[in-house]
N, C-alpha and C positions, 0 to 999 in steps of 0.2 A: 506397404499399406497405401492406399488411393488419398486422395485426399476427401471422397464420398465417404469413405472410412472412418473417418476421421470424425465428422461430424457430430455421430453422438459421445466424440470426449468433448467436444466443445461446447454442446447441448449441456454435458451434466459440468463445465466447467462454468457456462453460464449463472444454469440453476446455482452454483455455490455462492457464485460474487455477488447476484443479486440478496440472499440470505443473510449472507455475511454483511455486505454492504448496510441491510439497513437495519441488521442486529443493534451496533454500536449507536446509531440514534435513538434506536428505542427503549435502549437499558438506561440512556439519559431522561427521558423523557418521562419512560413510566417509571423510573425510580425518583426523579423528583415530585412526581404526581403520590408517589408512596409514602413521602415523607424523609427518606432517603438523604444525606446529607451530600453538599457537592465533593466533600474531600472523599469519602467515601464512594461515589460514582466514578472521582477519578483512579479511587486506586484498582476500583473493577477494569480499566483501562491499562494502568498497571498490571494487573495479573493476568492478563492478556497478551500483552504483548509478552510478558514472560514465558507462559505457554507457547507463543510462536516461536521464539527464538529456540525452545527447547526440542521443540519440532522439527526446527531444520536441523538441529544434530542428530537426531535419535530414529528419525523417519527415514532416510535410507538406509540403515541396516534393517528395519522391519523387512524393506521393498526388499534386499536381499534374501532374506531369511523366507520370507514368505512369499512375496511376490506382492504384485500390484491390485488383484483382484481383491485377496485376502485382505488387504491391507486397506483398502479402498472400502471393503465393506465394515469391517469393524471401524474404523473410526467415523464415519457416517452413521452406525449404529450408536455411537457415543455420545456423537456429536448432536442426534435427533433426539434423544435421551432428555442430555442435559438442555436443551433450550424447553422442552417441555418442566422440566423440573426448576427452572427460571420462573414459570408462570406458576407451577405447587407449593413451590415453598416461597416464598417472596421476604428475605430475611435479607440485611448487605452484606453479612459475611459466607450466607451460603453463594449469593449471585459471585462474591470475588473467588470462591471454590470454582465456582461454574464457569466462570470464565475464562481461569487459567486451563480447565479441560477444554473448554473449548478452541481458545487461542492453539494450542496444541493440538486439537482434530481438525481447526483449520489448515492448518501449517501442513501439516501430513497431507490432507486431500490436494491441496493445490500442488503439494511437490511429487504424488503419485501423477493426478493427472496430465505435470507438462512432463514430468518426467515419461508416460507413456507416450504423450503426441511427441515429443524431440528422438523418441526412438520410432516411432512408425512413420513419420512423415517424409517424403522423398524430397530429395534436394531441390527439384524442381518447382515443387508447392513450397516452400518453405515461407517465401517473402507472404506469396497468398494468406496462409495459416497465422504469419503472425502479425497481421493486419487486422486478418479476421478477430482474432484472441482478442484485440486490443479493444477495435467496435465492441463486440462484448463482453465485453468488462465494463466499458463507458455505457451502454445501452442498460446493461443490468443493473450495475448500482444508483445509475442515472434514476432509472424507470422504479426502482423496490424502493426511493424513500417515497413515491406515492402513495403507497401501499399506508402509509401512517394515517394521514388524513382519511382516507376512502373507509378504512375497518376504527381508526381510531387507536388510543393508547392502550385505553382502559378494556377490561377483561380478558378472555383468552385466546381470541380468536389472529390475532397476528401472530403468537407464538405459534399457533398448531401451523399456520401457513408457514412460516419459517421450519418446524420440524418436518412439516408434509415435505418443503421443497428439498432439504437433507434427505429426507429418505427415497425421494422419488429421483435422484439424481445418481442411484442405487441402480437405474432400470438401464440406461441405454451405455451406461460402464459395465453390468454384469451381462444382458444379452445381444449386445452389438458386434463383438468383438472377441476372438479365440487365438487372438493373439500373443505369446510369453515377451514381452518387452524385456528389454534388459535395464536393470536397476542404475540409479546413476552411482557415478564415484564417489568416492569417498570423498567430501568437504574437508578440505584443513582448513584448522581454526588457529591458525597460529598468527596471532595480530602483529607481532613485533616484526616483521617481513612484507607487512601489510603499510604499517604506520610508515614506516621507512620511506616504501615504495611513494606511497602521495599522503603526507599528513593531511593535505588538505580536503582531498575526498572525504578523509576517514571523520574529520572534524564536518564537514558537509551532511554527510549523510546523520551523524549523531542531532544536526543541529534539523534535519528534515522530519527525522521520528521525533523529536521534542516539539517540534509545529505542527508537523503535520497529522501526530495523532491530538495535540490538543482542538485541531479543528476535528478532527473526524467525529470525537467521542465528548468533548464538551463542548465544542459548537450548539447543538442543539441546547444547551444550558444557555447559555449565550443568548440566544436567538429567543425563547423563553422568556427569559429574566427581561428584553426590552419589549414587549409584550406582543410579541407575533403570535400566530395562534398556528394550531399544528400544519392548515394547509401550509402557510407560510414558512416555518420551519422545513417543510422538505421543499420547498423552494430554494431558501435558501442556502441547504445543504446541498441541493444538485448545480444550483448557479457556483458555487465554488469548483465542484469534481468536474463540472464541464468549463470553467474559465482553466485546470488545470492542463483539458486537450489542449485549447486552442495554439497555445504560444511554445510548446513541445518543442513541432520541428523548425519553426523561423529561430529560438533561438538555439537549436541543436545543428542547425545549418552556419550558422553565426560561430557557434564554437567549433564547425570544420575549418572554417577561415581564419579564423584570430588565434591568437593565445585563451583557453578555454577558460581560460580564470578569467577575461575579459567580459564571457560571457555569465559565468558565475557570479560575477559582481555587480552584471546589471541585473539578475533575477532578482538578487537578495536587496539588492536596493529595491526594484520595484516589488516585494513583498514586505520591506520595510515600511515604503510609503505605504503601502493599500494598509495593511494594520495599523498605521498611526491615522488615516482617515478615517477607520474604524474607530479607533480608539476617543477621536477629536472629536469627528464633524459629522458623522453618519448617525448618528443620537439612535431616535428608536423608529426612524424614516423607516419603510417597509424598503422603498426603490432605493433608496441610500444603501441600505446596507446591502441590497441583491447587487448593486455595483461595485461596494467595496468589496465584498465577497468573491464575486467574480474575479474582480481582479487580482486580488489577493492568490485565489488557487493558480490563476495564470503563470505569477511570477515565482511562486513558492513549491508548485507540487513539480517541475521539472527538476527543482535541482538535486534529486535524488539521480537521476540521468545525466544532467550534467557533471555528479562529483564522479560516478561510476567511470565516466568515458575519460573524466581526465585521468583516472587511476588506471584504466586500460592502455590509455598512452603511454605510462612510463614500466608495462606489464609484456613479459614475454607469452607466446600464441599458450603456453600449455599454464596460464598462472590464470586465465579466467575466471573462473568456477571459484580458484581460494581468494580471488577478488572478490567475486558474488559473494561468498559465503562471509565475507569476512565485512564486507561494508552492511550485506542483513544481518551480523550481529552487531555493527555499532549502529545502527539504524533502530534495533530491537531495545537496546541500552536508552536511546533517547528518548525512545516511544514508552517506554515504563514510566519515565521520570515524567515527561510532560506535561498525561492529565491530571496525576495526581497535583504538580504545584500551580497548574492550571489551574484546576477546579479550588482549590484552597483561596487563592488570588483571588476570584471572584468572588467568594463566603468575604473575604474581610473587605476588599478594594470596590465591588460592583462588577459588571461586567466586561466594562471598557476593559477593563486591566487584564483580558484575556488576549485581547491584541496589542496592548501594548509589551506585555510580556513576547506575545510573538514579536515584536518590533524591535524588542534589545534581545531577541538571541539573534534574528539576522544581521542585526548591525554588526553584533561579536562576529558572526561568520565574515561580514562585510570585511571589516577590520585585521584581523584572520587572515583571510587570503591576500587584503594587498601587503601586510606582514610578507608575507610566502614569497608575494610576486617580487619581492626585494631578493629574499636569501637564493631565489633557486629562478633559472631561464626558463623560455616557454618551450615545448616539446618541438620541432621543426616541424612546418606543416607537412612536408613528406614523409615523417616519420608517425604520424599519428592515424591512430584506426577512426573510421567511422562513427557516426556518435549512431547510438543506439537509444531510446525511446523504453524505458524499462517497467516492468509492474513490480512491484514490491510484495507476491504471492509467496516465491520460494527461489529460493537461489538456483534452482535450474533452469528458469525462463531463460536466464543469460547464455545457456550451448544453444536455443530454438532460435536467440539473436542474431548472435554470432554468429553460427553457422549458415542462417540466411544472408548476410553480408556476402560470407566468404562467398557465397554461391553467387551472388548479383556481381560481385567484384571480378568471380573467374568468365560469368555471362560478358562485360563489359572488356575484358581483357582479349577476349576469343573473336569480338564482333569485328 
């Protein structure tokens, strides 16, 4: 497959991020507008993420069983479904029904569609494609929480656009393409071979879905509660996802050079500090908080990348994938717990105490690893892979990573 080919999976992988991406602000937003309680909003967060992690076990035996097309279509059909029925029934225990299908028809879509680009893409596009991925992904979730402001929270008109863009992401996956991709492997979920390999990741990544879903899905409550109004609210929910590009690769280049826990300890410190200036000194400043926010995603949204790569370092070539698989389940564990004690934190403390809560799990992580960096050496810088820049859609992004390394590394070895 060309990489012209390729195109509309990345068109309808677009469509999905931008959807998804600005689903999780708006079930905050129009559920407090409902009456809705925050403990409640968060455990919709919860049952989300639970749906995701259930997805990445149960999703590739569909793609076996059925294929990708099939597979691609029904759950987009499920998935348009219930965001529709999000906006009919407007109850909090049918939205936490809804959510958990949805977390699981997201989970599915994103691991059919990398899973179709990581089987048609040529090794030579590789790096291209997954550059490309990443732009949009930043550009769509970036650009859909506008979408709040411009149509508003209230009635039904963002829902139908969020179903129309599920269903319509339907078009250039079912006629672009006559392709039979081959389904991905089977995921081991076997964590005790996982923990071993790097606690520290494993404690990494649990401590990124505990922040970083309570910024994605009560952020907006946050931001609310200090009296921004909705433009401002998708301001400030994209200044975080875009302070999370920026610092990526300076300190993914930083953790080629150092002992990567090095680098791990300055993220979480500097997501320590931006949360506790949230928590202090950023009161209900509009430009305060778009700073502290920024900075915050800068320091906080890498280190799911960073725990991945040091767990790849002490991983042999064919244990990737039960790495992926195994760091998106404790990633999915921490992302359930999150918003719900998130959003609770704020009903009794205010809303400061949403970062400051982010600001003692990073310290435990902080604390954590220089623990580690006692009991166990650093990987030799000869001995250690590339660091990789990852999405947390579905544990297959990680062969579209990887395997573009290997191919820039065999480029570089030949020249």
């Amino acid at each position: 497959m060309t990489l012209r080919m390729l195109v509309p999976l990345l068109l309808a992988a677009g469509i999905l991020l931008a959807g998804n991406g600005l689903q999780g602000t708006l079930i905050a937003v129009r559920g407090a507008a409902e009456g809705i309680s925050n403990g409640m909003i968060g455990f919709m967060g919860t049952s989300y993420y639970l749906g995701f992690m259930v997805g990445c076990i149960m999703v590739p035996r569909m793609l076996r069983s059925v294929g990708h097309i099939r597979t691609f279509s029904a759950l987009a059909a499920i998935a348009a479904s219930a965001t529709l029925l999000l906006v009919m029934v407007i109850d909090a225990w049918v939205w936490i029904g809804l959510r958990l299908v949805l977390g699981f028809c997201f989970s599915g879509l994103f691991t059919t569609v990398e899973s179709w680009i990581n089987s048609g893409v040529a090794n030579r596009d590789r790096a291209r494609v997954l550059s490309l991925y990443r732009l949009i992904d930043l550009a769509a979730v970036t650009g859909a929480q506008f979408l709040l402001p411009l149509f508003g929270a209230g009635g039904f008109i963002l829902f139908a656009i969020m179903a129309i863009m599920t269903a319509m992401s339907l078009v250039p996956v079912s006629l672009a393409d006559r392709s039979n991709p081959r389904p991905p492997a089977t995921f081991t979920f076997d964590l005790r071979p996982l923990w071993r390999l790097s606690p520290v990741a494993c404690v990494g990544c649990m401590s990124i879905g505990l922040t970083n879903s309570s910024f994605r899905l009560v952020g907006p409550l946050y931001a609310q509660s200090i009296g921004l109004s909705i433009s401002s609210v998708a301001t400030f929910m994209s200044a975080g996802i875009v302070g999370g590009a920026v610092l990526q690769y300076p300190l993914g280049m930083l953790s080629d050079r150092v002992d990567r826990r090095i680098a791990l300890l300055l993220a979480t410190a500097g997501a320590c500090l931006a949360g506790f200036y949230l928590a202090t000194t950023a009161g209900d400043s509009a430009l305060l908080n778009y700073i502290g926010i920024f900075c915050f995603g800068a320091f906080a949204l890498p280190l799911y990348s960073l725990s991945a790569a040091h767990a790849n370092d002490h991983a042999s070539d064919g244990d990737y994938v039960m790495v992926a698989a195994g760091l998106t389940f404790f990633f999915s564990l921490g992302a359930m717990a999150g918003p719900v004690v998130s959003a609770m934190l704020i009903r009794v403390a205010g809303p400061q105490a949403l970062f400051s809560y982010t600001s003692v799990v990073h310290l435990t992580l902080l604390l954590y690893t220089l623990w580690r960096m006692r009991a166990r050496a650093a990987v030799p810088v000869d001995a250690r892979k590339r660091f990789v820049s990852l999405l947390r859609t579905s544990p297959v992004f990680v062969r579209l990573a990887r395997r573009s390394l290997v191919k820039r590394d065999d480029d570089q070895t030949g020249s």
